[in-house]
C-alpha positions, 0 to 999 in steps of 0.5 A: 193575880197581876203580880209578878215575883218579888225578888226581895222580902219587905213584907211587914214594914211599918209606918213608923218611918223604919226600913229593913237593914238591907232591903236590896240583900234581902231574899224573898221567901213568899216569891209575891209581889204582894206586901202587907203594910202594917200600921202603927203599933200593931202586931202582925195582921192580914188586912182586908183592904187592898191596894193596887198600885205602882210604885211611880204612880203619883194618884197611887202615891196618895192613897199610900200615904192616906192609908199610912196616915191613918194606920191602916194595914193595907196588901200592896199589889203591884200592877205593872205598867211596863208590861200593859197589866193595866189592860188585862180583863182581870183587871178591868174588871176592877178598874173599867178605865185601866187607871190604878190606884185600886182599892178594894176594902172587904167585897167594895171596889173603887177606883181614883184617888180622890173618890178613895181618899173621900171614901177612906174619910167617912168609913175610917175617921181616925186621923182626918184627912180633912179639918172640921173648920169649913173654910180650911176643909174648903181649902184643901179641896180647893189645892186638891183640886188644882193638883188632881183637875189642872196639873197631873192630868196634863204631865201623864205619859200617854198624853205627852207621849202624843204630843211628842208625836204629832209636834215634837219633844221640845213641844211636849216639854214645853206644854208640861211645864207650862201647865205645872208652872201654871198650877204652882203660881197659882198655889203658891199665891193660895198657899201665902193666905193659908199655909203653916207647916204644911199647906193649910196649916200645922197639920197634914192634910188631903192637901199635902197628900195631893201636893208631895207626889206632884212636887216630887214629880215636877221637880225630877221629871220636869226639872222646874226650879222650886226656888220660885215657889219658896211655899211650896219647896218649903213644905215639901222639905216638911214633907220628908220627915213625916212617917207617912209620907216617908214610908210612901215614897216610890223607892220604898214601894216592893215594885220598885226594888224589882223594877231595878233589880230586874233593870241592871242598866239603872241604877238604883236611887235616892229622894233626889235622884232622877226618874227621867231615864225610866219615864219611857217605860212607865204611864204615870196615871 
């Protein structure tokens, strides 16, 4: 199994935005790094669908808060990057490129996020990830789509770490933000038409899904000031309060504590803090 020991005990969080008493005081009794996440309302349960992920994975990132807006129970199962279990024949096996996220739903395996959030749609409708309005659905695929196709392709690790390589570190940051900024102006022009509350309307949906962990991303990692992008700084604010996406954020993900715990050098940190000091050490994929 690719996991590794959880020193910490977050087994049976729900999706109702409630966190332990005391997460980092906790002590694990499982010694798993596997977690079982519970959705809204039910009673302790073993899920069939399981997730493997990375706490700073931003595709990993999605499908968290797919699965929390839908409430369904899923097993989280940490991959850790730092230590290259992506490559491991076990598993490839699941994921022949070596990208997390990972689902596997009973015996059906299936890889990147958008393929997972599309599958998530048809085969458990409840809660919509996409409106029944075609032009709206058309929109969130199309924000989407900016996100998954001009964005976060652009700003992954393996790829900077190249360019830093062949022409420099300020080339390398250069050419991040250049692509993120890119991608914002033409959002925020898109989001002018079509926003409410969130970025299609009042009600979340795969859009915003794509957009929070790419925010989040460009705003620790990139230090692009929001202020330029009112929209789009507006709506993540939003974001912060919804359950789903509360319960998604990379801090609360049992990796993370065992990242920082096993790290004493770093400190362990909150919604604004900074990633940059761990971006060596990890692929955002």
């Amino acid at each position: 199994m690719l996991s590794v020991p959880l020193e910490v005990n977050l087994s049976k969080r729900n999706h109702s935005g409630n966190k332990p008493d005391s997460p980092l005081m906790e002590n694990s009794t499982s010694q798993s790094q596997k977690q079982t996440f519970l959705s809204h309302g039910s009673s302790s349960t073993t899920s069939k669908i399981k997730l493997y992920s990375h706490y700073r994975s931003s595709c990993a990132w999605r499908v968290r808060i797919a699965l929390n807006l839908k409430g369904l129970p899923y097993e989280y199962i940490s991959t850790d990057l730092s230590k290259g279990e992506e490559f491991i024949a076990e598993f490839r096996r699941l994921s022949p490129l070596g990208f997390i996220p990972v689902l596997v739903d009973g015996d059906f395996v299936i890889c990147d996020s958008y393929a997972i959030l599309l599958y998530l749609e048809e085969k458990y409708p409840q809660i919509p990830l996409l409106p029944v309005n075609l032009k709206k659905k058309a929109y969130n695929l199309q924000v989407a789509n900016i996100v998954s196709s001009s964005i976060q392709p652009l700003q992954m690790i393996g790829l900077l770490k190249s360019i830093e390589e062949k022409v420099g570190l300020e080339e390398k940051l250069s050419f991040a933000r250049h692509h993120i900024t890119k991608g914002f102006n033409a959002l925020e022009i898109l989001l002018q038409k079509i926003s409410g509350k969130y970025a299609t309307g009042d009600q979340v949906y795969m859009a915003d899904i794509f957009l929070a962990p790419q925010i989040s991303n460009a705003v620790v990692r990139f230090n692009i000031d929001m202020s330029m992008y009112p929209n789009l700084k507006r709506i993540n604010e939003a974001y912060l309060e919804v359950p789903a996406f509360q319960e998604a954020l990379p801090e609360r993900q049992p990796d993370a504590v065992t990242f920082f715990l096993n790290s004493p050098e770093l400190s362990f940190f909150s919604l604004s803090s900074s990633w940059k000091n761990i971006d060596t050490l990890i692929e955002d994929i």
